[in-house]
SETOR-803976 format. One record per residue: x negated, y, z of N, C-alpha, C, CB in turn; residue in one letter. Coordinates in Angstrom, 3 decimals. Atoms other than C-alpha are relative to their C-alpha. Glycine has a CB too. Layout:
N
R, X, Y, Z, X, Y, Z, X, Y, Z, X, Y, Z, A
...
***
This chain:
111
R, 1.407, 0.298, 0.155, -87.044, 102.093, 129.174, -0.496, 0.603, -1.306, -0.249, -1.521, 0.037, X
R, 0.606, -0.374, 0.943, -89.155, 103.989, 127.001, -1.008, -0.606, -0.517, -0.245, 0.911, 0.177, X
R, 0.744, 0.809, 0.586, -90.777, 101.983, 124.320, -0.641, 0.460, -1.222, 0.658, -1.019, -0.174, X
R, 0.112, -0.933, 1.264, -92.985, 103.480, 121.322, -0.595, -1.251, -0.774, -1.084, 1.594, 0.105, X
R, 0.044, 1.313, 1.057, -93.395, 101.779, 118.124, -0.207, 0.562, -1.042, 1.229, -0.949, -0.210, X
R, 0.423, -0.872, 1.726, -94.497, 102.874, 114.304, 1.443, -0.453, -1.045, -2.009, -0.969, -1.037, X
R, -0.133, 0.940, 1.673, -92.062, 102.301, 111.232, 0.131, 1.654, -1.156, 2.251, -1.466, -0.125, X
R, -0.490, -1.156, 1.156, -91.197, 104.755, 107.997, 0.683, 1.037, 0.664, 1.055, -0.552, -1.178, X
R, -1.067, -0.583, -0.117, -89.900, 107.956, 108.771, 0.718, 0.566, -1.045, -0.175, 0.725, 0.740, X
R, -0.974, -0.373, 0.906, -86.949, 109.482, 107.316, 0.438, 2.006, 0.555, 1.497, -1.418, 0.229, X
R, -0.176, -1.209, -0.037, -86.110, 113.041, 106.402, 0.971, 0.595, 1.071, 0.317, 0.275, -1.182, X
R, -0.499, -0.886, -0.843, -85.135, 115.554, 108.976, -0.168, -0.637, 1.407, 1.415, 0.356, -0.381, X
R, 0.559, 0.511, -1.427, -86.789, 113.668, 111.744, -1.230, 1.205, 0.405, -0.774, -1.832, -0.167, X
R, 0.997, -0.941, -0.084, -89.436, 116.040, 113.737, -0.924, -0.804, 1.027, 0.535, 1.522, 0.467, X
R, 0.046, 1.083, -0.758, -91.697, 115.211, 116.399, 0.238, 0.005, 1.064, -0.828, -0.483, 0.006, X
R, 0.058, -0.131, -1.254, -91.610, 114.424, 119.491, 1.715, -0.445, 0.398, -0.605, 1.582, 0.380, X
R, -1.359, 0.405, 0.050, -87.664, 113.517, 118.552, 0.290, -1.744, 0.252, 0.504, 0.506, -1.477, X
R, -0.267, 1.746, -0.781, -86.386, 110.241, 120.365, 0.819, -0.071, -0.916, 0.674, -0.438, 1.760, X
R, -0.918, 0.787, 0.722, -84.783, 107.605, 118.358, 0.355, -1.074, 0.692, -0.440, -0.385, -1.195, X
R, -0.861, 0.981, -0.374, -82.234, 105.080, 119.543, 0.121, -1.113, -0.925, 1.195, 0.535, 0.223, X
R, -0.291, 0.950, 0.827, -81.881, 101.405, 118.151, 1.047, -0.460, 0.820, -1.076, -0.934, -0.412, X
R, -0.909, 0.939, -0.500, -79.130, 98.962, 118.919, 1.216, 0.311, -0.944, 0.286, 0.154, 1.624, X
R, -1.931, -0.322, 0.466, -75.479, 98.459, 118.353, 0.654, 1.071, 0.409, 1.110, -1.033, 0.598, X
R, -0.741, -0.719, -1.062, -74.514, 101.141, 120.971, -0.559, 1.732, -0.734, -0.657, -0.555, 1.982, X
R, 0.923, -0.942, 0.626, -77.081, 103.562, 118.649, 1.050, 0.613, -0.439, -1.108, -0.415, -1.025, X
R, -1.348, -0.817, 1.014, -74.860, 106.523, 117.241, -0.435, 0.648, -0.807, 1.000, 1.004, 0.576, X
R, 0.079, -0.133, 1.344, -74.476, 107.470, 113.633, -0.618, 1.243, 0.050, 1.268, -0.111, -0.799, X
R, 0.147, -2.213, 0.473, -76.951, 110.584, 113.442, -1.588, -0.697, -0.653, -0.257, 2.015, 2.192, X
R, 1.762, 0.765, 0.679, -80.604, 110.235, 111.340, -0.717, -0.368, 0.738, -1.088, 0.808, -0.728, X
R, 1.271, 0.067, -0.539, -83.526, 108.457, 112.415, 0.829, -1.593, 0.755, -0.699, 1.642, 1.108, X
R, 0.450, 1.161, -1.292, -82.269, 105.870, 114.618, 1.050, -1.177, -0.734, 0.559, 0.575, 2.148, X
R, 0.126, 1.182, 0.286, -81.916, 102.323, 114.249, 1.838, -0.940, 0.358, -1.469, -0.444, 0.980, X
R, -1.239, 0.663, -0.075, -78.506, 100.161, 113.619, 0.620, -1.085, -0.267, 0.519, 0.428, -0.357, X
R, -0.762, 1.525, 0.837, -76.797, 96.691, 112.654, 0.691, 0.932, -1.037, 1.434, -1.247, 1.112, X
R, -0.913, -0.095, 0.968, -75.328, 97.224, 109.103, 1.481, -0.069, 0.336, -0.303, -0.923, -0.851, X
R, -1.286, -0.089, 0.106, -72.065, 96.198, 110.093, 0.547, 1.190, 1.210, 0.571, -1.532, 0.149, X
R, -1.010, -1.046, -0.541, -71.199, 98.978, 112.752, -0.436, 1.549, -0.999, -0.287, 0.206, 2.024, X
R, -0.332, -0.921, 1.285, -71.652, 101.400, 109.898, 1.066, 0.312, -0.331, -0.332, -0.380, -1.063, X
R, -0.968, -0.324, 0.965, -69.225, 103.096, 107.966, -0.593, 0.386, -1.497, 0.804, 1.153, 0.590, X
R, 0.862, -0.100, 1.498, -68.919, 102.400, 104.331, -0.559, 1.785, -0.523, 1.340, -0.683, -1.432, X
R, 0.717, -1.616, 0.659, -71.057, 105.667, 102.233, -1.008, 0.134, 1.074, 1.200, 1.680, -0.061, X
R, 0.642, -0.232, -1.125, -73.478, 105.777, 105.308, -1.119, 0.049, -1.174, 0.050, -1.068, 1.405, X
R, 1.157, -0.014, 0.725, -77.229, 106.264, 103.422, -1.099, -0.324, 1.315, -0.190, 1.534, -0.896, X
R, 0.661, 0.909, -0.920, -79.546, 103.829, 105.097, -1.258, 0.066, -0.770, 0.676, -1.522, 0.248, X
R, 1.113, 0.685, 1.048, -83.364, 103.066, 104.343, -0.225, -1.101, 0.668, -1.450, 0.776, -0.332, X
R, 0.660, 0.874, -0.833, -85.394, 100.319, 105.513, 0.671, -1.355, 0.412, -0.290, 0.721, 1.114, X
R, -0.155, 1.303, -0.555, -83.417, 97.441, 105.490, -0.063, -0.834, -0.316, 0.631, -0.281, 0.363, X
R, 0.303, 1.449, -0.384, -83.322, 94.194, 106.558, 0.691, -0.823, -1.319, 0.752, -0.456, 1.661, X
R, -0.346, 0.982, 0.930, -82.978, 91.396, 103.892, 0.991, -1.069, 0.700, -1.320, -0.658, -0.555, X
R, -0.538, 1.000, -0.625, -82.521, 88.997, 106.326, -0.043, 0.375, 1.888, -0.907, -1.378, -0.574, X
R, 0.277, -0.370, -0.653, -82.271, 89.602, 109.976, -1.245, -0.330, 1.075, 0.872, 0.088, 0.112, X
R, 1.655, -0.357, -1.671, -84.758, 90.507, 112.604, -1.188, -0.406, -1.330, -0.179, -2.016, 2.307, X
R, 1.618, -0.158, 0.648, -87.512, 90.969, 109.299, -0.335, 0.814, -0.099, -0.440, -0.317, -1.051, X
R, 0.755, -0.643, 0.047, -88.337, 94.171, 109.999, 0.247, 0.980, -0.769, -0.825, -0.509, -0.134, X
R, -0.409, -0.492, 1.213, -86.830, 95.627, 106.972, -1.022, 0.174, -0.915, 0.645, 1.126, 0.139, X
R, 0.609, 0.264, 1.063, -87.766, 95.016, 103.690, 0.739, 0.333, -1.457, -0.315, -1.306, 0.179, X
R, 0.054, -0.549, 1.431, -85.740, 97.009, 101.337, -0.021, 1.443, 0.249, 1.264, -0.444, -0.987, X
R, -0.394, -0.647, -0.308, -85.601, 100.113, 100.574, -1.001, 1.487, 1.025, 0.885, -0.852, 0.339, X
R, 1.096, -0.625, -0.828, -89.128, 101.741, 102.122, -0.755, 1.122, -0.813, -1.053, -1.136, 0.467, X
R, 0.705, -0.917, 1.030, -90.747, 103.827, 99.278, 0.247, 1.226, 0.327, 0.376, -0.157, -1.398, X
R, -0.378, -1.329, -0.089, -90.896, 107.400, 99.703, 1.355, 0.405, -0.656, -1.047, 0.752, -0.556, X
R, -1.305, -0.181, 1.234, -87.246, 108.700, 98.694, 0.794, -0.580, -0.274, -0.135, 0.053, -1.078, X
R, -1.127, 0.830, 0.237, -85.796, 105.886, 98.658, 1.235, -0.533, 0.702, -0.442, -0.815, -0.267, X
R, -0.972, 0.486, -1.063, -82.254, 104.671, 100.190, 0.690, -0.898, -0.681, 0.928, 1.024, 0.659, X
R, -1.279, 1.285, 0.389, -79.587, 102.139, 100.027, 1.276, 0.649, 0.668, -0.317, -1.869, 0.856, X
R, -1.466, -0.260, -0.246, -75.976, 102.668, 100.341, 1.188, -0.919, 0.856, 0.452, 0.085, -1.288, X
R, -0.605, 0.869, -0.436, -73.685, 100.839, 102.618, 1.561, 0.371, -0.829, -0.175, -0.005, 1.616, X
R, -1.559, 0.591, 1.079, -70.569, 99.976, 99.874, 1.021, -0.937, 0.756, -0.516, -1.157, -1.521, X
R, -1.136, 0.726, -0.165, -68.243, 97.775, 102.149, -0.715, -0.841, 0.532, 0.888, -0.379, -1.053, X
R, 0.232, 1.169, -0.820, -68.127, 95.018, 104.497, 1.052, -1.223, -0.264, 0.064, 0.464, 1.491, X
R, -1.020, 1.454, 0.366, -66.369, 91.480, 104.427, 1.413, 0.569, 1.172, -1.056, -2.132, 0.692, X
R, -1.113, -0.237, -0.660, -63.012, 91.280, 105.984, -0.553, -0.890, 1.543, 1.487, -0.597, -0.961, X
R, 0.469, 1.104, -1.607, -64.627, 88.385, 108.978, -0.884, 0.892, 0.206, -0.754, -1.880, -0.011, X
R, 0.857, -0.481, -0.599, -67.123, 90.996, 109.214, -1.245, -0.300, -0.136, 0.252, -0.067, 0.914, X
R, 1.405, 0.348, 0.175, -70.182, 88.766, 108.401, -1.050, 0.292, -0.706, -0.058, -0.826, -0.170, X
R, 0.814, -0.379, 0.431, -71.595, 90.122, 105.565, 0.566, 1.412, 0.039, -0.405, -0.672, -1.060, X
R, 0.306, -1.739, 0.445, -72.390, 93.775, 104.305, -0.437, 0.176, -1.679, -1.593, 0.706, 1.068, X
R, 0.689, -0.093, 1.169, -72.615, 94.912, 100.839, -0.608, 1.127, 0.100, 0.710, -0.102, -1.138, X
R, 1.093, -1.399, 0.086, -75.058, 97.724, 100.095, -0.439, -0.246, -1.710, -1.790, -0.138, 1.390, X
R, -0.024, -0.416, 1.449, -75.978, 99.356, 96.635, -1.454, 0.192, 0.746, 1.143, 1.349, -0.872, X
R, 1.324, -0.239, 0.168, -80.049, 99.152, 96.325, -0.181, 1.555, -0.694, -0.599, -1.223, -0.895, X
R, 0.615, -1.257, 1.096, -82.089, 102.085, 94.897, -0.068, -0.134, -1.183, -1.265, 0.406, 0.115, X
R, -0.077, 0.450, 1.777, -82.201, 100.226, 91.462, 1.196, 0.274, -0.329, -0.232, -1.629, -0.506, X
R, -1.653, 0.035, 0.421, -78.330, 100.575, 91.474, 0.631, -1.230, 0.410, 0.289, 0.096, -1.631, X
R, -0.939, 1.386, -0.341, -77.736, 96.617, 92.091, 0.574, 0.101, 1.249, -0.806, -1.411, 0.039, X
R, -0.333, 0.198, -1.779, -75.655, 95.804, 95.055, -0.227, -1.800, 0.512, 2.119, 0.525, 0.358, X
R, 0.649, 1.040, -0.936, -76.661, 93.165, 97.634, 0.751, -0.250, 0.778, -1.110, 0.248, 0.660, X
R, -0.870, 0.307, -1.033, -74.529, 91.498, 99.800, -1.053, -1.284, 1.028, 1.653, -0.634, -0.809, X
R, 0.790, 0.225, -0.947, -76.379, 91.031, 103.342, 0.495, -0.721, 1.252, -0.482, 1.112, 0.259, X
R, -1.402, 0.207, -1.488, -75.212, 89.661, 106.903, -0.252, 1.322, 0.598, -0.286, -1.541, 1.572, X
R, 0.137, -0.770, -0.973, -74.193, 92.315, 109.141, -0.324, 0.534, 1.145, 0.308, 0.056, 0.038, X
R, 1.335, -0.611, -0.875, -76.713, 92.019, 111.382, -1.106, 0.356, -0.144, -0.393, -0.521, 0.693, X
R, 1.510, -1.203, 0.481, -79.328, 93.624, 109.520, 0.179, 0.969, 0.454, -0.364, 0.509, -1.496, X
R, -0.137, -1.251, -0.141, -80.722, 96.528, 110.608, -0.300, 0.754, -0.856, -0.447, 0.346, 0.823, X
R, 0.729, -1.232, 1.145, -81.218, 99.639, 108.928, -0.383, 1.214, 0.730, 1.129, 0.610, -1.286, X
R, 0.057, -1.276, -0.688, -82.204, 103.060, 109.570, 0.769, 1.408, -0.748, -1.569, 0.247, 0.176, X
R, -1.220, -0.261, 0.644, -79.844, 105.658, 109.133, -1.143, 1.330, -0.415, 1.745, 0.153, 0.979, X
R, 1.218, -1.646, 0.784, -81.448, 108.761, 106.459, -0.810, -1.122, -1.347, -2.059, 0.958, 1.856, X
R, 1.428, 0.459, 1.117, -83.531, 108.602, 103.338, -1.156, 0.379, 0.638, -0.110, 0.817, -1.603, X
R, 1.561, -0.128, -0.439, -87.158, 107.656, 103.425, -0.129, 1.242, -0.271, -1.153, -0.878, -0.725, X
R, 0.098, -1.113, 0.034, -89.042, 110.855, 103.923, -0.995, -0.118, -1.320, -0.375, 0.640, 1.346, X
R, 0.799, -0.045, 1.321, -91.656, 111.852, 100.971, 0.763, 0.057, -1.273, -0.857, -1.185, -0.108, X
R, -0.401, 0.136, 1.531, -88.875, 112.286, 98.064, -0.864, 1.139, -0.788, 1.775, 0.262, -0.247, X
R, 0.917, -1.502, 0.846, -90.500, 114.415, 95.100, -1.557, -0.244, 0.036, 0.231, 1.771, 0.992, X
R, 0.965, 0.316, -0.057, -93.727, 112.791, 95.656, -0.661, -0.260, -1.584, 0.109, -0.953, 0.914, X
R, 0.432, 0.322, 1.027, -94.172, 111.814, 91.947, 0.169, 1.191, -0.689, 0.506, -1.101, -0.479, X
R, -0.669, -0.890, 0.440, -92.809, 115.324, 90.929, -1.130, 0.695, -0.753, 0.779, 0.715, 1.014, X
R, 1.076, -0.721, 0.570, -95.054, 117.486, 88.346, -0.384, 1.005, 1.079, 0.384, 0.671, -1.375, X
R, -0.270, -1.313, -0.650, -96.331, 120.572, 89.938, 0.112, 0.978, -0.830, -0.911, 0.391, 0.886, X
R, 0.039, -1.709, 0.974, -95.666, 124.108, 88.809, -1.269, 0.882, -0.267, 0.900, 1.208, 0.834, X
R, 1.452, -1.094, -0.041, -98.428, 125.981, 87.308, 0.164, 1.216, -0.831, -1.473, -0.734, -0.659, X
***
């Protein structure tokens, strides 16, 4: 079932390019995933604090989070913020896999 929907995109998405969410979603940019079927170093934006909110870190032009390790039961997820702190999440947040698009947005220009 084809379903369309708005959120942030992330670099090296084009258009008209289908994105996949779920658990079953496979590791390539753009499309949508639970934190814990990740592998740690993955570069995620957009995620979830808590689950099913939509995601709420991690949205700014440019910006990503890092998936750093999971628990041994599997329940949580740690992730390294864009500030540098790390966050330990449950592993059913989603994220989206890629940095937000727009980095370099604050950048001088050349004259």
């Amino acid at each position: 079932k084809l379903k369309k929907e708005r959120w942030v995109a992330v670099e090296g998405l084009h258009t008209g390019q289908f994105v996949y969410c779920g658990a079953k979603a496979q590791l390539t940019v753009g499309n949508v995933m639970p934190l814990g079927k990740m592998p740690e170093g993955t570069v995620v934006s957009m995620c979830e604090e808590k689950a099913s909110d939509r995601g709420r870190l991690a949205r700014a032009s440019g910006c990503n989070c890092m998936v750093v390790g999971h628990s041994d039961d599997g329940k949580k997820t740690r992730i390294r913020l864009p500030s540098g702190s790390r966050k330990t999440v449950p592993s059913t947040c989603r994220a989206v896999v890629g940095i937000a698009a727009g980095g370099g947005r604050m950048d001088k220009p050349v004259l």
